[in-house]
N, CA, C, O and CB atoms as a CASP TS submission, in Angstrom:
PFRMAT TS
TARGET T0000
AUTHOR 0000-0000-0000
METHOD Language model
MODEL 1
PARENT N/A
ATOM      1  N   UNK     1      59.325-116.393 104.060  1.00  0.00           N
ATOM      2  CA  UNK     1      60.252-117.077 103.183  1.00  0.00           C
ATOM      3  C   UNK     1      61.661-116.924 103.754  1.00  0.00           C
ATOM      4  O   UNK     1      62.360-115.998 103.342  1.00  0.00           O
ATOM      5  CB  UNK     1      60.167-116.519 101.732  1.00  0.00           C
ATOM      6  N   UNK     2      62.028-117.598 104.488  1.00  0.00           N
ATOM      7  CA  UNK     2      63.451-117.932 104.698  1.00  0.00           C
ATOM      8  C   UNK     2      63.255-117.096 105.874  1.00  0.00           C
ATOM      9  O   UNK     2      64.476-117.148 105.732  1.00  0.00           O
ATOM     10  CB  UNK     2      64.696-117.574 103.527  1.00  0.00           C
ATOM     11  N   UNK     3      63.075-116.629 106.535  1.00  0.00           N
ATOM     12  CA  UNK     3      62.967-115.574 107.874  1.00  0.00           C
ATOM     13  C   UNK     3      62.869-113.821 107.477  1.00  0.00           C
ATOM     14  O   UNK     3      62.914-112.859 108.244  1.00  0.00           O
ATOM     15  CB  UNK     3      64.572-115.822 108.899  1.00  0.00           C
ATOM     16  N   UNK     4      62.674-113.874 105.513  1.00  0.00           N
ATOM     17  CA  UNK     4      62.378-112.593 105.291  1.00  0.00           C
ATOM     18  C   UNK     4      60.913-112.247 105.425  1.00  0.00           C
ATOM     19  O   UNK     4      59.992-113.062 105.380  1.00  0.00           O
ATOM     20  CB  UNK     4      62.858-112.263 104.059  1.00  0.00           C
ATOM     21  N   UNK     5      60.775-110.549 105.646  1.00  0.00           N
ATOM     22  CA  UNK     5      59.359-109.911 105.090  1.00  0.00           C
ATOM     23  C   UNK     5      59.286-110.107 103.611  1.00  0.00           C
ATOM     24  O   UNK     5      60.189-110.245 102.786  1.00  0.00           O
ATOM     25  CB  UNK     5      59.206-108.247 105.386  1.00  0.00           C
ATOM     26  N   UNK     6      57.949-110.084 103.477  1.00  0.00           N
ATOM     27  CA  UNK     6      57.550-109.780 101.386  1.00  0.00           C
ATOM     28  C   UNK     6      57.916-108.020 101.744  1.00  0.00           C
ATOM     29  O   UNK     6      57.766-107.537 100.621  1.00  0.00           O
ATOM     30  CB  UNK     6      54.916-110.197 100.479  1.00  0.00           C
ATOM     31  N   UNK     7      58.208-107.128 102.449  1.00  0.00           N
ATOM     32  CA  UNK     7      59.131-106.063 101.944  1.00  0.00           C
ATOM     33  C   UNK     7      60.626-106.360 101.777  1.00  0.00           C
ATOM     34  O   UNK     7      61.021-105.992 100.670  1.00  0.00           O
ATOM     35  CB  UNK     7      59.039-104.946 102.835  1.00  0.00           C
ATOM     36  N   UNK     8      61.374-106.797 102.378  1.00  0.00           N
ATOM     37  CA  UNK     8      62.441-107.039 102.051  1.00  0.00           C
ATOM     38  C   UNK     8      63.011-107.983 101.101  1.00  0.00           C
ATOM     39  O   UNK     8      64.165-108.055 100.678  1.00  0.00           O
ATOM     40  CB  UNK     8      62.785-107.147 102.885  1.00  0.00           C
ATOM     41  N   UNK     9      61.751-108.859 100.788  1.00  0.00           N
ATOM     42  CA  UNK     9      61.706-109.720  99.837  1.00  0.00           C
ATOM     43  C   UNK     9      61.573-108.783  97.990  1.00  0.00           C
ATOM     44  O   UNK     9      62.174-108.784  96.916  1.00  0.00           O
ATOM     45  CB  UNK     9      60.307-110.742 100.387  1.00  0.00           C
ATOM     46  N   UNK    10      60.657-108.271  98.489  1.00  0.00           N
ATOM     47  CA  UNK    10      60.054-107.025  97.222  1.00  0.00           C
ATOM     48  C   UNK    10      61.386-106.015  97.165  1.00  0.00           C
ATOM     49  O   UNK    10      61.307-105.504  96.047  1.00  0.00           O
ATOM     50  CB  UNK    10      58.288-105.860  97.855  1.00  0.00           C
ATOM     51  N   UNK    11      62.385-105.565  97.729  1.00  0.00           N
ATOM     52  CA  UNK    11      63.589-104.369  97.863  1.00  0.00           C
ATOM     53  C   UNK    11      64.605-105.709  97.125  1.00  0.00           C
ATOM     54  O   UNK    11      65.380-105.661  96.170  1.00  0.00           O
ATOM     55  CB  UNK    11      64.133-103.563  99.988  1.00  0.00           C
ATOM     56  N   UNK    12      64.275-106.674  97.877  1.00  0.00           N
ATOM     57  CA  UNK    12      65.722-107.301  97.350  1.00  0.00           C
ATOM     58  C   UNK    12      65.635-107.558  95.805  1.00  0.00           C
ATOM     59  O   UNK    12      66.694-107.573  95.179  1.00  0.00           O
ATOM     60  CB  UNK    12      66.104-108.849  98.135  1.00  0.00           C
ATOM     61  N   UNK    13      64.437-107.764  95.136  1.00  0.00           N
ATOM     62  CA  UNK    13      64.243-108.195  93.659  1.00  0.00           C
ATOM     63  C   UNK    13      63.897-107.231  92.923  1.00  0.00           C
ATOM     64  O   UNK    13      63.872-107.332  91.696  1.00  0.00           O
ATOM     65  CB  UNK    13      63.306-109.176  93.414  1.00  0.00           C
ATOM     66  N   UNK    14      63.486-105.843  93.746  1.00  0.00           N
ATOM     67  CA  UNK    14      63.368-104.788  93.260  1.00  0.00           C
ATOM     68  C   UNK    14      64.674-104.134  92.378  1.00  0.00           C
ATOM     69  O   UNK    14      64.686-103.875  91.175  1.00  0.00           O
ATOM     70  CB  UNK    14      62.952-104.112  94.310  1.00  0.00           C
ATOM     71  N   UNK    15      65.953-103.923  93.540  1.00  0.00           N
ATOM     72  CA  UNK    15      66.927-103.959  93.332  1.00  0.00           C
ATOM     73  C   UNK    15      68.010-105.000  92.618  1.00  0.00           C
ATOM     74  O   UNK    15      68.346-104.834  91.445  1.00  0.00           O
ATOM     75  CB  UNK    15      67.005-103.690  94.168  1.00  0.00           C
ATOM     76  N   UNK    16      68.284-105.580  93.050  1.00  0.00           N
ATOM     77  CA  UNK    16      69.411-106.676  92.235  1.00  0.00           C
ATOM     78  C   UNK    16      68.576-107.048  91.204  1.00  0.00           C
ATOM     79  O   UNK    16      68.783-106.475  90.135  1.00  0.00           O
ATOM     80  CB  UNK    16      70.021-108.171  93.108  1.00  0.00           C
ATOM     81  N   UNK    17      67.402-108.116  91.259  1.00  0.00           N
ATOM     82  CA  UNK    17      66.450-108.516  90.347  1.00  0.00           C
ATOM     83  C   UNK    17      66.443-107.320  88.549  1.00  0.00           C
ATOM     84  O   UNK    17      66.486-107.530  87.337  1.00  0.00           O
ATOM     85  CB  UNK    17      64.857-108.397  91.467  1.00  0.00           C
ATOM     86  N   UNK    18      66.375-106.307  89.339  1.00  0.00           N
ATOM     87  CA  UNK    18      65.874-105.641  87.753  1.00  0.00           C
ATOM     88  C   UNK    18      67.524-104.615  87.689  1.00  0.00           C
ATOM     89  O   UNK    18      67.706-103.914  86.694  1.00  0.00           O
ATOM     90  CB  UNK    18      63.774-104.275  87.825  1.00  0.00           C
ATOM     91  N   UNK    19      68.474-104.641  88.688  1.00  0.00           N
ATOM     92  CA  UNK    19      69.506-104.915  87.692  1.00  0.00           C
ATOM     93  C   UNK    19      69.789-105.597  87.223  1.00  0.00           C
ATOM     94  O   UNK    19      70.089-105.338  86.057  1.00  0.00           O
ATOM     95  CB  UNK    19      70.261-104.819  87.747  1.00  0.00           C
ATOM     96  N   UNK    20      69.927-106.889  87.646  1.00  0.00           N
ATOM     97  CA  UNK    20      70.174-108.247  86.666  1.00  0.00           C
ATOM     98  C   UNK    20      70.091-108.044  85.482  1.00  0.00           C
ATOM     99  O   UNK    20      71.032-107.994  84.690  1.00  0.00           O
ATOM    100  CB  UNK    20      69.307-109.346  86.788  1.00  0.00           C
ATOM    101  N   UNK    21      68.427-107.848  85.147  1.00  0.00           N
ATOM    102  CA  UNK    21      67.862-107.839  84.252  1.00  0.00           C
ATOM    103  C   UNK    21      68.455-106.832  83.289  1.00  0.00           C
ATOM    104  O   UNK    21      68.715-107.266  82.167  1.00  0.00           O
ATOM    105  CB  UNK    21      66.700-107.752  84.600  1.00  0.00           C
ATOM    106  N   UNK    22      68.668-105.774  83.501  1.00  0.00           N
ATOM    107  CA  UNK    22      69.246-104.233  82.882  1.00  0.00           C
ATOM    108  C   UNK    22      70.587-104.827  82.469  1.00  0.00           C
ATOM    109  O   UNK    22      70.819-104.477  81.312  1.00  0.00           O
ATOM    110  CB  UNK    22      69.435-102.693  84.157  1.00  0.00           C
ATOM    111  N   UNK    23      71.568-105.595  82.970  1.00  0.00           N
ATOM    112  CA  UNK    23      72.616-106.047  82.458  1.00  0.00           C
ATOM    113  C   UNK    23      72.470-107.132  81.547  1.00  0.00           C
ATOM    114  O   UNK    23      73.310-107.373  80.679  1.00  0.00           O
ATOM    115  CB  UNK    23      73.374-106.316  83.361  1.00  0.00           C
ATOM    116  N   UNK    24      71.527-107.732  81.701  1.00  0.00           N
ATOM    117  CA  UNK    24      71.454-108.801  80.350  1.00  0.00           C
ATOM    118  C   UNK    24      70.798-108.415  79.235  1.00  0.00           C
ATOM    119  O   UNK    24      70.982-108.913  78.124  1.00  0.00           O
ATOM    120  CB  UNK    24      70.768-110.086  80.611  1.00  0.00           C
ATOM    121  N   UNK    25      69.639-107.089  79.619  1.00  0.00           N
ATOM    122  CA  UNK    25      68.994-106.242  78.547  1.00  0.00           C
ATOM    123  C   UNK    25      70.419-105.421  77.503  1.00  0.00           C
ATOM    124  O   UNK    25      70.420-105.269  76.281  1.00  0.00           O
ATOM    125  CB  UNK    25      67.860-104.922  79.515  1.00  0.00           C
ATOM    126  N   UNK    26      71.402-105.057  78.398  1.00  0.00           N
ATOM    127  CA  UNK    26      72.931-104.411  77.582  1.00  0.00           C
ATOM    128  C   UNK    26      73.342-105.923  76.453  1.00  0.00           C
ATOM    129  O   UNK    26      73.353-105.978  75.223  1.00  0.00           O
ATOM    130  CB  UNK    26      74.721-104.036  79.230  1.00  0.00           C
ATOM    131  N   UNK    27      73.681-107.136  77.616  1.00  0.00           N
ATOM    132  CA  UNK    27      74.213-107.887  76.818  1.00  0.00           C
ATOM    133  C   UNK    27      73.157-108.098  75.525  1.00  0.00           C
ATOM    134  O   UNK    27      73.869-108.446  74.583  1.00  0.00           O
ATOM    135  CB  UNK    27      74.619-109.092  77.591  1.00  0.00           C
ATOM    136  N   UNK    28      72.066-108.048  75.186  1.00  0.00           N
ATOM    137  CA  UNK    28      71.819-108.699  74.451  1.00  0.00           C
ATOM    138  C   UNK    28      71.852-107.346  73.420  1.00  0.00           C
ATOM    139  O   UNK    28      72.064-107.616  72.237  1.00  0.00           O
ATOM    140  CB  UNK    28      70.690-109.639  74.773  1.00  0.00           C
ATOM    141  N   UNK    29      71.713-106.306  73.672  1.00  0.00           N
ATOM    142  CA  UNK    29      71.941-104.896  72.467  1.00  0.00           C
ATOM    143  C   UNK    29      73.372-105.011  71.954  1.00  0.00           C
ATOM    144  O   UNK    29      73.531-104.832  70.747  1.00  0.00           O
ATOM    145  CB  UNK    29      71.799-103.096  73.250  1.00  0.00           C
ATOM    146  N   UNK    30      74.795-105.379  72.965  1.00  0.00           N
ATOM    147  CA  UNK    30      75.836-105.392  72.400  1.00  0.00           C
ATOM    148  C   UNK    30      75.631-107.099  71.596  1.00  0.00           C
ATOM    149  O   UNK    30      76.467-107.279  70.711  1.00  0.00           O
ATOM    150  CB  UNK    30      77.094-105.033  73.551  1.00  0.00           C
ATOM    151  N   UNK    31      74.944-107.930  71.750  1.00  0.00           N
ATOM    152  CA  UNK    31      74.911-109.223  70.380  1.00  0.00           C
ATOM    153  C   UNK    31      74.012-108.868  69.549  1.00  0.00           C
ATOM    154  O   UNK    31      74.164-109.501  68.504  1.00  0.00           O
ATOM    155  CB  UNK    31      74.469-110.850  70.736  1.00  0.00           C
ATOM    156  N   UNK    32      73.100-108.123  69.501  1.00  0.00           N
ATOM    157  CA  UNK    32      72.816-107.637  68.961  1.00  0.00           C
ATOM    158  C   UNK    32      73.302-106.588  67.376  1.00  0.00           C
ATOM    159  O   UNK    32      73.050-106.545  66.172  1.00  0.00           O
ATOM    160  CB  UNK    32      72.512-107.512  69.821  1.00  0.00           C
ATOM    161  N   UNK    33      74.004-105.992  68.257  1.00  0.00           N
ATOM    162  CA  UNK    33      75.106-105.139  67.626  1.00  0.00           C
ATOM    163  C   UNK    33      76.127-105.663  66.394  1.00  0.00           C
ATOM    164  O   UNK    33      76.245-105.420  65.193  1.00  0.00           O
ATOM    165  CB  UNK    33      75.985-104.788  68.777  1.00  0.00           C
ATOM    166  N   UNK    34      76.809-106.537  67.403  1.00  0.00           N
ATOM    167  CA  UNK    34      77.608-107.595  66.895  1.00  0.00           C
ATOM    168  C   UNK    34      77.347-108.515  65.967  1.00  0.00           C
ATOM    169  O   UNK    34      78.126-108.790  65.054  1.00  0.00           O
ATOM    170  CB  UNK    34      77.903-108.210  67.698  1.00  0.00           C
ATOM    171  N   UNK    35      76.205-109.056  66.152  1.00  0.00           N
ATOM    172  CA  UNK    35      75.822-109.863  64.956  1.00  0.00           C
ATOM    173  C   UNK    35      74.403-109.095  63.769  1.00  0.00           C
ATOM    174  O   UNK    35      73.637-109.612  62.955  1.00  0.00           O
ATOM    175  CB  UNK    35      75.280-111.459  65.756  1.00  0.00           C
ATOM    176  N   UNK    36      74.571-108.021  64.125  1.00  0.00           N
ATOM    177  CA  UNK    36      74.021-107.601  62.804  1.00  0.00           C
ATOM    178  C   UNK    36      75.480-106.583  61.979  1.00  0.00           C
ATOM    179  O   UNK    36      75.149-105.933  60.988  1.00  0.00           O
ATOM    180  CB  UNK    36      72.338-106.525  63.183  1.00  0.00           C
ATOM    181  N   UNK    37      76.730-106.518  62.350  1.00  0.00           N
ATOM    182  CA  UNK    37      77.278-106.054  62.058  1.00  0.00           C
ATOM    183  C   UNK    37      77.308-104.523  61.586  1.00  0.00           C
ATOM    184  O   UNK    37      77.688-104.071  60.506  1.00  0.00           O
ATOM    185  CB  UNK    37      77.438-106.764  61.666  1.00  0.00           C
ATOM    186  N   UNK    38      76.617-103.617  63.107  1.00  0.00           N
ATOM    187  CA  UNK    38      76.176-102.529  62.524  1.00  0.00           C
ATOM    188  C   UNK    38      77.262-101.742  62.604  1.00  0.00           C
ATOM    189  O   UNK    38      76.857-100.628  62.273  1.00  0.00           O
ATOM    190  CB  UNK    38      75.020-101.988  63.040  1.00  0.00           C
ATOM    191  N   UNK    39      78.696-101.662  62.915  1.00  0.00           N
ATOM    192  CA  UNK    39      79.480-100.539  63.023  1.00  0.00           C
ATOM    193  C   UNK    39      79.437-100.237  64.039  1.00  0.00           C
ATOM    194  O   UNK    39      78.687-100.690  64.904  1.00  0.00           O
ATOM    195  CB  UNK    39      79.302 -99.597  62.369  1.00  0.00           C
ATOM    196  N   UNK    40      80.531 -99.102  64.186  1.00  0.00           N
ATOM    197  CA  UNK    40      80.521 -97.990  65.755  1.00  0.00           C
ATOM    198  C   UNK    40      79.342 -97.248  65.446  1.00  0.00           C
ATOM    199  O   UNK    40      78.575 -97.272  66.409  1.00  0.00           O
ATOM    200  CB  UNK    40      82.031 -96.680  66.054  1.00  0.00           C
ATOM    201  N   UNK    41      78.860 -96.541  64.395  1.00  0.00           N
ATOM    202  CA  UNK    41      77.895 -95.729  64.285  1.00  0.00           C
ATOM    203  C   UNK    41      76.188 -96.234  64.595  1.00  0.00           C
ATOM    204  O   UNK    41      75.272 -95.743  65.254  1.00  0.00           O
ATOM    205  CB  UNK    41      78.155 -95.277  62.963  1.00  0.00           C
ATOM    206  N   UNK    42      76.339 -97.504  63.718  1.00  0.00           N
ATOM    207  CA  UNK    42      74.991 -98.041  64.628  1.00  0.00           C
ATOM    208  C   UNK    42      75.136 -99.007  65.624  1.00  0.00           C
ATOM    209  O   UNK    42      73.998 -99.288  66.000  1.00  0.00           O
ATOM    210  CB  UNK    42      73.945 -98.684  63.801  1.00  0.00           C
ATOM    211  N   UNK    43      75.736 -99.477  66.070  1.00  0.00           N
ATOM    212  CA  UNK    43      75.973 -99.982  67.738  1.00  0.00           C
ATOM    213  C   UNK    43      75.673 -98.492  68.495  1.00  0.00           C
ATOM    214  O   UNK    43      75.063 -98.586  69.561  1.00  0.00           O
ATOM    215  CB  UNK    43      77.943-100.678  68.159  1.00  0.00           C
ATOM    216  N   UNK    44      75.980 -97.353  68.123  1.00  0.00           N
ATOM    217  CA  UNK    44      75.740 -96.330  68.845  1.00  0.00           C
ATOM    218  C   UNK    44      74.465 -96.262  68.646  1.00  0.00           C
ATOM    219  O   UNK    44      73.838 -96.625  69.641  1.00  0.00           O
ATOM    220  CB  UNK    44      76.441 -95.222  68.613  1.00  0.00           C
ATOM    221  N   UNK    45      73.599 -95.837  67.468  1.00  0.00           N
ATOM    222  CA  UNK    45      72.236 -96.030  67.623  1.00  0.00           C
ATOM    223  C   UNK    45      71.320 -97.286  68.464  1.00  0.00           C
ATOM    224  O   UNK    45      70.208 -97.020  68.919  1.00  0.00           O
ATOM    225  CB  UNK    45      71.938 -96.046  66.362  1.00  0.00           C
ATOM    226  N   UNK    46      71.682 -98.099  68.547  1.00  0.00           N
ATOM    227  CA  UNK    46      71.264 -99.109  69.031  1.00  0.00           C
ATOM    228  C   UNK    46      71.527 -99.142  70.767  1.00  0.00           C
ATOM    229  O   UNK    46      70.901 -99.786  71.608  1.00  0.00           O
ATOM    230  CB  UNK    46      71.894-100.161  68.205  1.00  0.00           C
ATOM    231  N   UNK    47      72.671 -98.216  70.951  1.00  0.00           N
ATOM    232  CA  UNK    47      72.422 -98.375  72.513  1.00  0.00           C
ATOM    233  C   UNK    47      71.637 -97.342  72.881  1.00  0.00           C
ATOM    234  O   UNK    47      70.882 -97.515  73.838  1.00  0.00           O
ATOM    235  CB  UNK    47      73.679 -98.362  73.424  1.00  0.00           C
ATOM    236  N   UNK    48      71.659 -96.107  72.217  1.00  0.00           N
ATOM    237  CA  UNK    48      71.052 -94.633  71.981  1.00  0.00           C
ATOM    238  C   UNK    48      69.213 -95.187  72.010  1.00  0.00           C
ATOM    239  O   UNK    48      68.468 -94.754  72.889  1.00  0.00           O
ATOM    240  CB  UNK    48      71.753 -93.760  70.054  1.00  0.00           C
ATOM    241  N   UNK    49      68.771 -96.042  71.062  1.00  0.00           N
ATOM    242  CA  UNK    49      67.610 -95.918  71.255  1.00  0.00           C
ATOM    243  C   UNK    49      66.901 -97.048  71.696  1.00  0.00           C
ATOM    244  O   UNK    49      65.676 -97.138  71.773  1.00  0.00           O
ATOM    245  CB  UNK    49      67.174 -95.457  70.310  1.00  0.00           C
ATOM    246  N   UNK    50      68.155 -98.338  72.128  1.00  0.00           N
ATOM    247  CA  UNK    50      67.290 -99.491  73.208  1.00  0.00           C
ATOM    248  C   UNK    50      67.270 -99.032  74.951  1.00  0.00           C
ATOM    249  O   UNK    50      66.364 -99.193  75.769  1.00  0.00           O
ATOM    250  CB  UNK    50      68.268-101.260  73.123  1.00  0.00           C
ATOM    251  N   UNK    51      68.899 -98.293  75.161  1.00  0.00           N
ATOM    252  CA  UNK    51      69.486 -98.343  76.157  1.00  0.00           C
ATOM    253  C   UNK    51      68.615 -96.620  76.992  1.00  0.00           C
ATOM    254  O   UNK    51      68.820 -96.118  78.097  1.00  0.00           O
ATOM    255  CB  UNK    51      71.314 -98.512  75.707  1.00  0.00           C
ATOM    256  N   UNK    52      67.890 -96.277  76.122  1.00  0.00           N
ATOM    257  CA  UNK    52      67.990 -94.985  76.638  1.00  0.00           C
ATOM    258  C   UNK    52      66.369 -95.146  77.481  1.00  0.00           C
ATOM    259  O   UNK    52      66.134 -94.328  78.370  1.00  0.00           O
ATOM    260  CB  UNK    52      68.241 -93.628  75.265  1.00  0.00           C
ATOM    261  N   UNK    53      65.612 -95.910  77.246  1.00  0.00           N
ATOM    262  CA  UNK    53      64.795 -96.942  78.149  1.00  0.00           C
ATOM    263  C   UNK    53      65.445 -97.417  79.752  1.00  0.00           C
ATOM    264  O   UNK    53      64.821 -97.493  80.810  1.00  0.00           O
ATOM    265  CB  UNK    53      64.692 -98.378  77.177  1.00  0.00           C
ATOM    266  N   UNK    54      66.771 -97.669  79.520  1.00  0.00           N
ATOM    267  CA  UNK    54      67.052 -98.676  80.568  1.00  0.00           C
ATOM    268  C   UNK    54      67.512 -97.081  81.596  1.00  0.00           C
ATOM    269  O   UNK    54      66.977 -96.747  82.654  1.00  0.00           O
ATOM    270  CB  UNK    54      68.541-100.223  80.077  1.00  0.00           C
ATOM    271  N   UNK    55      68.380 -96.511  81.027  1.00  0.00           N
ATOM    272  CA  UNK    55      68.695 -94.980  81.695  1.00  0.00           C
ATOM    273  C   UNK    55      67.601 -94.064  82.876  1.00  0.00           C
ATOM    274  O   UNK    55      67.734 -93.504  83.965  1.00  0.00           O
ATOM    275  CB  UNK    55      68.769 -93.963  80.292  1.00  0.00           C
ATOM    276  N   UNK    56      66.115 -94.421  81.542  1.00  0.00           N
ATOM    277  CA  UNK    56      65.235 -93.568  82.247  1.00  0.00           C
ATOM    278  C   UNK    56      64.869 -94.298  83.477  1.00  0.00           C
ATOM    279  O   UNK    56      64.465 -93.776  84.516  1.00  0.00           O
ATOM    280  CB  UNK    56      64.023 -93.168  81.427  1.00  0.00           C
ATOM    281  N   UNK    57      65.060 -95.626  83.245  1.00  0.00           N
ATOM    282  CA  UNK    57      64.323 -96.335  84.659  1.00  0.00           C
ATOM    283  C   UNK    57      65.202 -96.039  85.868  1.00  0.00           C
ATOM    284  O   UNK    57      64.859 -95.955  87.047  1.00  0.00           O
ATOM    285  CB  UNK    57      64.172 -98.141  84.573  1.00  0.00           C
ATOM    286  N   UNK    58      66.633 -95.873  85.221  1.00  0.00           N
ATOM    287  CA  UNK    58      67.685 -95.564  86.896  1.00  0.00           C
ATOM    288  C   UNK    58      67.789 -94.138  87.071  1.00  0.00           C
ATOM    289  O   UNK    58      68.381 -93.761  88.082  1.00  0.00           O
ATOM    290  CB  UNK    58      69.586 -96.154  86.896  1.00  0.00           C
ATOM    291  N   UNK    59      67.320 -93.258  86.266  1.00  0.00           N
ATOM    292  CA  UNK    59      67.147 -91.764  86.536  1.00  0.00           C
ATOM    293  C   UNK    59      65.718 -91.719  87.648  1.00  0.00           C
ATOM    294  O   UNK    59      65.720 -91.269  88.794  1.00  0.00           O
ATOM    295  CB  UNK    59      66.861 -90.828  84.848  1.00  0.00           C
ATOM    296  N   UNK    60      64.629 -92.289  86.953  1.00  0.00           N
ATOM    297  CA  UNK    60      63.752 -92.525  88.264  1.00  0.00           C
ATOM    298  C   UNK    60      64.485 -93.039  89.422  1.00  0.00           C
ATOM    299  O   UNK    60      64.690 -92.231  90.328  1.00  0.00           O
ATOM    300  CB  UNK    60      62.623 -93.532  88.020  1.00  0.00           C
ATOM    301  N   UNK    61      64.831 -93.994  89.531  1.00  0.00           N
ATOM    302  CA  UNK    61      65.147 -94.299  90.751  1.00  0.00           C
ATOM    303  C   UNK    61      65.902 -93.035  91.854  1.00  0.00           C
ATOM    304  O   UNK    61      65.563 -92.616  92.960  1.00  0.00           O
ATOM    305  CB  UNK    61      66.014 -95.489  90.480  1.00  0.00           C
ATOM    306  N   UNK    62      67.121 -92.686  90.887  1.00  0.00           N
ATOM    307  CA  UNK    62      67.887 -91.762  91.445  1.00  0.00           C
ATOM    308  C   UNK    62      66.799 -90.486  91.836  1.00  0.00           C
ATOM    309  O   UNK    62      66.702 -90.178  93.023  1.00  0.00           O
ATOM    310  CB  UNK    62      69.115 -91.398  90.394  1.00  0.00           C
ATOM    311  N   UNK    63      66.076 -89.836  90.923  1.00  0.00           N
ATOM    312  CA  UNK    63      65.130 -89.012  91.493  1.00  0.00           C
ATOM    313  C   UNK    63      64.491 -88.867  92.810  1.00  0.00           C
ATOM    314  O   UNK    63      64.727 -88.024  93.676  1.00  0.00           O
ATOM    315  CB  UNK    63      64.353 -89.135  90.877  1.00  0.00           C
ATOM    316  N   UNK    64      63.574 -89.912  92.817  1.00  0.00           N
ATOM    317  CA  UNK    64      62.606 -90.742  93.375  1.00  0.00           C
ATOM    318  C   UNK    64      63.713 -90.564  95.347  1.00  0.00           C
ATOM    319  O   UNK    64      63.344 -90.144  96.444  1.00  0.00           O
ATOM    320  CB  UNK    64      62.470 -92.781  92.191  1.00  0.00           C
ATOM    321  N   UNK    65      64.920 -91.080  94.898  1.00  0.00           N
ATOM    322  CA  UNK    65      65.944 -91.180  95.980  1.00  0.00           C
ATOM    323  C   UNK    65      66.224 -90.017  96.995  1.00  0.00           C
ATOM    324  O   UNK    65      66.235 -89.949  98.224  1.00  0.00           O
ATOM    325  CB  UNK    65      67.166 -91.436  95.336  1.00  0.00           C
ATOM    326  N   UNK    66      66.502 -88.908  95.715  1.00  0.00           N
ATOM    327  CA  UNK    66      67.093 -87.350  96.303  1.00  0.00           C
ATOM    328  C   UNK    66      66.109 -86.939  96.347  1.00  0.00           C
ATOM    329  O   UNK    66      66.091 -86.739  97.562  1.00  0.00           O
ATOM    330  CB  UNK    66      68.060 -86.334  95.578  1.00  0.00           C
ATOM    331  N   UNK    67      64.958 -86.531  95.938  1.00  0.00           N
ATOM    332  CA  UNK    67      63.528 -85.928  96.220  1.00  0.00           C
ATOM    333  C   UNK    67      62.705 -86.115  97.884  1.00  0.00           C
ATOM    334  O   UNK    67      62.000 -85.378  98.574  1.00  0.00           O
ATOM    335  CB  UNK    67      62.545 -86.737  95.036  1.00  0.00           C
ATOM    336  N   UNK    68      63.407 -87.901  98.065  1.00  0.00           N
ATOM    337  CA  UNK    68      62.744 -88.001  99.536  1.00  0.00           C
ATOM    338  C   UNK    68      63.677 -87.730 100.328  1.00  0.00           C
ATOM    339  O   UNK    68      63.296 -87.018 101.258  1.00  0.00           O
ATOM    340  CB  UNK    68      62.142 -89.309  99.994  1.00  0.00           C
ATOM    341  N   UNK    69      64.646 -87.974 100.349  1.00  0.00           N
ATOM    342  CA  UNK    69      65.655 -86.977 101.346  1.00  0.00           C
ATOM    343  C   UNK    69      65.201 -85.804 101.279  1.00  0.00           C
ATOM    344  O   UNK    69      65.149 -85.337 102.416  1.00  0.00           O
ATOM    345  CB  UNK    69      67.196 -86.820 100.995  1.00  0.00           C
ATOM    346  N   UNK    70      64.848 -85.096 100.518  1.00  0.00           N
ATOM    347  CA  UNK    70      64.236 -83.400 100.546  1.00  0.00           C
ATOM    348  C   UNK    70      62.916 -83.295 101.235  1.00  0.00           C
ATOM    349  O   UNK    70      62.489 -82.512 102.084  1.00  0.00           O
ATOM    350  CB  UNK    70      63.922 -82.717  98.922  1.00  0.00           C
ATOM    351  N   UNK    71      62.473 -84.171 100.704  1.00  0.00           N
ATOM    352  CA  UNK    71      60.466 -83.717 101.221  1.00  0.00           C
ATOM    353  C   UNK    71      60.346 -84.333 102.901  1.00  0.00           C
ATOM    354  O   UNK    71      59.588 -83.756 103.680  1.00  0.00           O
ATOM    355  CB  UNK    71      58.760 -85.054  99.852  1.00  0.00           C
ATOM    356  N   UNK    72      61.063 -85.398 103.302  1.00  0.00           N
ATOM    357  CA  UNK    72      60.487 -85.667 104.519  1.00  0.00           C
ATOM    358  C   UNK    72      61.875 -84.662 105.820  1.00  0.00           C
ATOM    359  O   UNK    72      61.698 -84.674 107.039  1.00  0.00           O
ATOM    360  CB  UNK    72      60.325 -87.784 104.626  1.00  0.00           C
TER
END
């Protein structure tokens, strides 16, 4: 596809692709927010218990990152 590998194809959508996604998953918790008119206190719940999903997936990553710099 275009002069890429399906690995570099798979890194590139791996990366940008499912940030994309992670930033429009925010936008839609802050309209969310916003149009249910929950306050600072539950806009905080609401990023606390949609957003804390999106956290664990970039804590893997980061793990996943510094772990193989160590093991190989």
């Amino acid at each position: 596809m275009f002069g890429f590998s399906e690995e570099q194809v798979a890194w590139f959508g791996l990366t940008f692709g499912v940030t994309a996604f992670m930033l429009y998953m925010v936008f839609i918790i802050i309209q969310l927010a916003r149009e249910s008119k929950a306050g600072k206190f539950g806009a905080f719940v609401l990023f606390l218990a949609l957003g804390f999903g999106l956290l664990g997936f970039a804590a893997k990553g980061l793990i996943k990152y510094f772990l193989s710099g160590i093991s190989e």
